[in-house]
TORTISE-245144 format. One line per 5 residues: their letters; for each residue x, y, z of N, C-alpha, C, O. Coordinates in pm, whole numbers. Last residue first. Layout:
N
a	X:Y:Z:X:Y:Z:X:Y:Z:X:Y:Z | ...
END
This chain:
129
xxxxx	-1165:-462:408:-1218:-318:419:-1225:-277:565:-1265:-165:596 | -1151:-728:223:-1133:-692:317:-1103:-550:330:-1009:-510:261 | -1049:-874:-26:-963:-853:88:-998:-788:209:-915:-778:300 | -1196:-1129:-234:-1214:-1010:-125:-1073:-1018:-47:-1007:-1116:-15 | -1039:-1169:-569:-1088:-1232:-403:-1131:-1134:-325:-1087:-1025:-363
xxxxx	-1240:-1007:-820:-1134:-1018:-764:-1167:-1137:-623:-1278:-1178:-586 | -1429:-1018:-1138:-1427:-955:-960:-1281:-1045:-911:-1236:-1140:-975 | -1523:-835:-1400:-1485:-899:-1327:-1433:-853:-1182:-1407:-746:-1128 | -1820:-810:-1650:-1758:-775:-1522:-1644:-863:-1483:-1654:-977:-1527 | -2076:-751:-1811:-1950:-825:-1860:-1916:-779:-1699:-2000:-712:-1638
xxxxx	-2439:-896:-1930:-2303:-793:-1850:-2193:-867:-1837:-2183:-990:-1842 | -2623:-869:-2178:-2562:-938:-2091:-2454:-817:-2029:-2413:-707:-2066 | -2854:-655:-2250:-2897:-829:-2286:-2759:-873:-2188:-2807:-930:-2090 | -2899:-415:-2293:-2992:-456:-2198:-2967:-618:-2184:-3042:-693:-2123 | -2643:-400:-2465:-2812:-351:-2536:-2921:-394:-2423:-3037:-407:-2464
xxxxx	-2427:-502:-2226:-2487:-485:-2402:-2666:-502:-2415:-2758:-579:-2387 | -2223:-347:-2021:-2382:-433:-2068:-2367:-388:-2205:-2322:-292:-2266 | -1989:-371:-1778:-1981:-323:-1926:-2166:-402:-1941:-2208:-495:-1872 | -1839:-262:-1454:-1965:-331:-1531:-1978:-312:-1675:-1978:-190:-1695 | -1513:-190:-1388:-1620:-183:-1407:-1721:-287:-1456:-1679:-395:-1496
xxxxx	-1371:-464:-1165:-1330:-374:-1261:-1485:-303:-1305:-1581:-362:-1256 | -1377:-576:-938:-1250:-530:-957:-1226:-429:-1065:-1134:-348:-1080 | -1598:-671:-643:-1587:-621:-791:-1451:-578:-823:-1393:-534:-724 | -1512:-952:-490:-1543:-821:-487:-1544:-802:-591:-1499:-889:-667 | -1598:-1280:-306:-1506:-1185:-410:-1578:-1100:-400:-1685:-1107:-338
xxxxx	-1584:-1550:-138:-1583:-1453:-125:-1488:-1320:-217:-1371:-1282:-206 | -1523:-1835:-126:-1602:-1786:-216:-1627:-1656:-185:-1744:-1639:-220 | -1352:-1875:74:-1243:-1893:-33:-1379:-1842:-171:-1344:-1818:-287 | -1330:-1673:308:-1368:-1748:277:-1345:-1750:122:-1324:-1649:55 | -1180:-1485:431:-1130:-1614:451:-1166:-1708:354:-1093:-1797:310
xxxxx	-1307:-1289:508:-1245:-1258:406:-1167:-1404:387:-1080:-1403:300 | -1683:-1262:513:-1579:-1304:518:-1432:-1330:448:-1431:-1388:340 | -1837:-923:603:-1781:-1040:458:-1646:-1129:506:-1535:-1082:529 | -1996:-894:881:-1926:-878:797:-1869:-957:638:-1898:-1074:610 | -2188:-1026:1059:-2188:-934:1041:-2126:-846:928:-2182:-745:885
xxxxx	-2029:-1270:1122:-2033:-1174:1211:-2094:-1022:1175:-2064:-921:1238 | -2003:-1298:789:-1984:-1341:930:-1957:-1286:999:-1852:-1224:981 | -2111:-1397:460:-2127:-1307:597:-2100:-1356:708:-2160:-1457:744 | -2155:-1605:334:-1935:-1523:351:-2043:-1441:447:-1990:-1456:557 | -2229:-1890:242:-2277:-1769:307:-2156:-1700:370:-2076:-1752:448
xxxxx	-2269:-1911:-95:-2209:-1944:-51:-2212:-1847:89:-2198:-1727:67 | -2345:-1964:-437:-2421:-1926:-290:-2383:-1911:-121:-2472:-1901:-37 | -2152:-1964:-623:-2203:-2059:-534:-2302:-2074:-436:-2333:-2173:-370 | -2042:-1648:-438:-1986:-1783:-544:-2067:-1912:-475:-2066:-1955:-360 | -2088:-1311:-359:-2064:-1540:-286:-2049:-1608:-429:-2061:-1531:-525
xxxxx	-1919:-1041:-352:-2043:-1133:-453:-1986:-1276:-340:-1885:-1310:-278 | -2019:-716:-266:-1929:-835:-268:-2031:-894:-342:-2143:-862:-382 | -1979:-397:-372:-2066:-501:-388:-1917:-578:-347:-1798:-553:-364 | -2034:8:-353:-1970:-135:-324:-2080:-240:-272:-2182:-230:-203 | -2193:104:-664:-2206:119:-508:-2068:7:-438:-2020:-73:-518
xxxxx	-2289:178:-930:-2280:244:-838:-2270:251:-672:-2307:334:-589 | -2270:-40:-1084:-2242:34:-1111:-2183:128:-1022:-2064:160:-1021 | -2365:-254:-924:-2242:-273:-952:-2185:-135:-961:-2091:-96:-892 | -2614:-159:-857:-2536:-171:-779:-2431:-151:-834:-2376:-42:-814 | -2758:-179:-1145:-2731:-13:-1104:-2647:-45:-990:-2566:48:-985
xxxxx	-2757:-448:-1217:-2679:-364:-1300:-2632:-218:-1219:-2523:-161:-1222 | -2929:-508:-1065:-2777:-610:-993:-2662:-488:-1092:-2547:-452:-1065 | -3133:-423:-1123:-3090:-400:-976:-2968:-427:-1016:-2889:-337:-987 | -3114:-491:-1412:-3091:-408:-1367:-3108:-351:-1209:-3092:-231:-1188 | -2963:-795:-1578:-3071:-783:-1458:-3030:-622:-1403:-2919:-614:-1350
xxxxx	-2863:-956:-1825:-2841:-849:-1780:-2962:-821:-1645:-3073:-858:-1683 | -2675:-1271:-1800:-2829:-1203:-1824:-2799:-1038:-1772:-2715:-1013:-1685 | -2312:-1222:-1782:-2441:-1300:-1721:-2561:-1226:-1819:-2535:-1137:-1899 | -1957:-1314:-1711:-2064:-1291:-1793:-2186:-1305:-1741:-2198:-1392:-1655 | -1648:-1261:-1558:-1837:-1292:-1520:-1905:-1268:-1603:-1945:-1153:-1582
xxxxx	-1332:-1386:-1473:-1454:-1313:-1514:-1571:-1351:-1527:-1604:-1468:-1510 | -1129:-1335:-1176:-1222:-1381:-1271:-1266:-1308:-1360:-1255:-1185:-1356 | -771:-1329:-1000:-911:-1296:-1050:-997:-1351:-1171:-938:-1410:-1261 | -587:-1382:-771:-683:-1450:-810:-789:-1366:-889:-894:-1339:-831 | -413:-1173:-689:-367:-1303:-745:-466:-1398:-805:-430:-1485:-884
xxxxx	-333:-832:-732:-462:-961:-737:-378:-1071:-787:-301:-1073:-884 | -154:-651:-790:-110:-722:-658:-241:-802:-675:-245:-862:-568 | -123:-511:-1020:-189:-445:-938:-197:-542:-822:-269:-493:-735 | 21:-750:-1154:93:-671:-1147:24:-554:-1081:106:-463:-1070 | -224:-935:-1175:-112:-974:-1115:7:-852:-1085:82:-869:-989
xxxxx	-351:-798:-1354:-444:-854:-1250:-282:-867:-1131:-262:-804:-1027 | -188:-798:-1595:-265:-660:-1528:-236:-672:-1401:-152:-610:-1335 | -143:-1160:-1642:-79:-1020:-1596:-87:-927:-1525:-32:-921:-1416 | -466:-1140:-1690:-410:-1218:-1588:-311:-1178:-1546:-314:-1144:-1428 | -457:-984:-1939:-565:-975:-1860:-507:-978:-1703:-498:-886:-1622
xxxxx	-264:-1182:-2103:-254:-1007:-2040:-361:-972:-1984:-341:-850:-1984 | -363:-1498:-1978:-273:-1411:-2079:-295:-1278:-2016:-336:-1262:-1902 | -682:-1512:-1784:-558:-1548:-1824:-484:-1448:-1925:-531:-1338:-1953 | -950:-1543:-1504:-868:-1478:-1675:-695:-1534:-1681:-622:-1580:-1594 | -1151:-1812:-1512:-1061:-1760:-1453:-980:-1700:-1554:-941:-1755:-1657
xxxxx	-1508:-1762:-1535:-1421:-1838:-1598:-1303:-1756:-1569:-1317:-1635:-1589 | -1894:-1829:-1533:-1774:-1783:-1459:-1660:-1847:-1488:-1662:-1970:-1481 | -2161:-1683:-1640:-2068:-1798:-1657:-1960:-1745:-1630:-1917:-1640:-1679 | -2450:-1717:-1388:-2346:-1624:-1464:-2273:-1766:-1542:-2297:-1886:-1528 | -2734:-1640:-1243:-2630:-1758:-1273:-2569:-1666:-1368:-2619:-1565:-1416
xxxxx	-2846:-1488:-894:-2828:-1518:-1031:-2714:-1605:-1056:-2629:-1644:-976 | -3094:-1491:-607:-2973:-1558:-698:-2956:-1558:-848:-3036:-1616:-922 | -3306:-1339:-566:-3133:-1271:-489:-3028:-1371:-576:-2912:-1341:-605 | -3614:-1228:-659:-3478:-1299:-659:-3349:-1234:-655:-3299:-1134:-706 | -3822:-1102:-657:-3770:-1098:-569:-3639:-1167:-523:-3580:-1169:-415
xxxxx	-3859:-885:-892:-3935:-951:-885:-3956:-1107:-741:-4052:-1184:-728 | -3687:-723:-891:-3808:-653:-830:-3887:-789:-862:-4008:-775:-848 | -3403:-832:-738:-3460:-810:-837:-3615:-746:-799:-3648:-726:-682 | -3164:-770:-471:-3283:-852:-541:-3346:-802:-641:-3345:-680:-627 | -2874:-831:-286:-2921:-754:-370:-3048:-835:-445:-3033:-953:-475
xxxxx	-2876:-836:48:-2839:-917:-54:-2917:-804:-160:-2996:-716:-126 | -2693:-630:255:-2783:-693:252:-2778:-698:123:-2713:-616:57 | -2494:-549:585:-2477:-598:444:-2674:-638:416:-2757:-663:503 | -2364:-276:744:-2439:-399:751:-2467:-422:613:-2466:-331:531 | -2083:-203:963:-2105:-172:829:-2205:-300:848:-2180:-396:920
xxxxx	-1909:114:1149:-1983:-82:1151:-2098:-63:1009:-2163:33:967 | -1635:223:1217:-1755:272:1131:-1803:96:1149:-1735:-6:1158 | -1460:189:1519:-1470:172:1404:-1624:197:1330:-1723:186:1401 | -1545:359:1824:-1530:210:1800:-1532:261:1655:-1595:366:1638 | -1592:589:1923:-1504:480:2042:-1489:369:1981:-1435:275:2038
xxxxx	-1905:595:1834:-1821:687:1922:-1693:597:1986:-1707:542:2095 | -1971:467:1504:-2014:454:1623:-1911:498:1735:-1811:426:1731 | -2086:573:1199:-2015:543:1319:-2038:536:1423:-2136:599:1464 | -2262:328:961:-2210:424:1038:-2091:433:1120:-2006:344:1126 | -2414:222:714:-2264:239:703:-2272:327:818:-2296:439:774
xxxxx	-2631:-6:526:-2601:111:604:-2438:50:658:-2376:-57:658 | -2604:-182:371:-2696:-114:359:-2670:-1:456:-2715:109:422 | -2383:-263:88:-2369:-201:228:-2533:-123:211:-2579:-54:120 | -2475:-568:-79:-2408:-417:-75:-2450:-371:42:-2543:-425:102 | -2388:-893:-245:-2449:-818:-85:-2428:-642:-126:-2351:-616:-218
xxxxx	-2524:-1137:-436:-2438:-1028:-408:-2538:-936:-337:-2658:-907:-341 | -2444:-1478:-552:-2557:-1383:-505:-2463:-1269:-436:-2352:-1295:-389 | -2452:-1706:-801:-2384:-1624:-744:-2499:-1501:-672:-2600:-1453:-723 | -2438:-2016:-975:-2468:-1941:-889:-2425:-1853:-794:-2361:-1898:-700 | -2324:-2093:-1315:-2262:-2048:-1155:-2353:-1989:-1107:-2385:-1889:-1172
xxxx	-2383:-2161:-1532:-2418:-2233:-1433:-2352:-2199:-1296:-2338:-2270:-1196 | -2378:-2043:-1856:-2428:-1959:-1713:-2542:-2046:-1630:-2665:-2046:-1627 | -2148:-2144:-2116:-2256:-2195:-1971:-2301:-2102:-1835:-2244:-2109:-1727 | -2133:-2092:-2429:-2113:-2033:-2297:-2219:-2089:-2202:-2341:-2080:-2211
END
């Protein structure tokens, strides 16, 4: 297994409303305590009944993500909405996640970890919120 994908992930730091206009939402990258925002994973497109599922809940594109276990990146997933970049890739725009952008995904399914040592996950394309 190769964990050569670079991938870095945003979560809503604040979320309000604003009188006359839609809730405005600001993003910021998720980091380790030691201060790193990029992790590598090994990233690999699902297939057979997995790929199905995926396809029959209307996702046309989804992955999966193995990685190091890192617990910032662990308690987000867990508990919060996360996009992820692919690649590093900068999908914020305007302020927002770009939904265009072809490295722009979301979480789709829970987080699974083993013994502190890797996490399992997969994420979907972003669509957009």
């Amino acid at each position: 297994m190769r964990i050569d994908t670079p991938l870095e992930f945003y979560i809503v730091d604040q979320d309000e409303y604003v009188a006359g206009d839609f809730n405005r939402t600001s993003w910021k990258k998720i980091a380790e305590d030691n201060g790193a925002t990029t992790y590598y994973a090994n990233w690999s497109g699902t297939y057979g009944t997995v790929q199905a599922a995926a396809m029959t809940a209307g996702i046309t594109e989804s992955v999966n993500v193995r990685m190091p276990f890192a617990p910032n990146l662990y308690d987000a997933l867990a508990h919060r909405r996360v996009v992820v970049a692919k690649n590093g890739a900068d999908i914020i725009k305007d302020g927002q996640p770009d939904r265009l952008n072809p490295n722009c995904y979301e979480l789709y399914s829970g987080v699974s970890e083993t013994q502190n040592r890797m996490m399992n996950f997969m994420l979907k394309r972003y669509e957009g919120k």
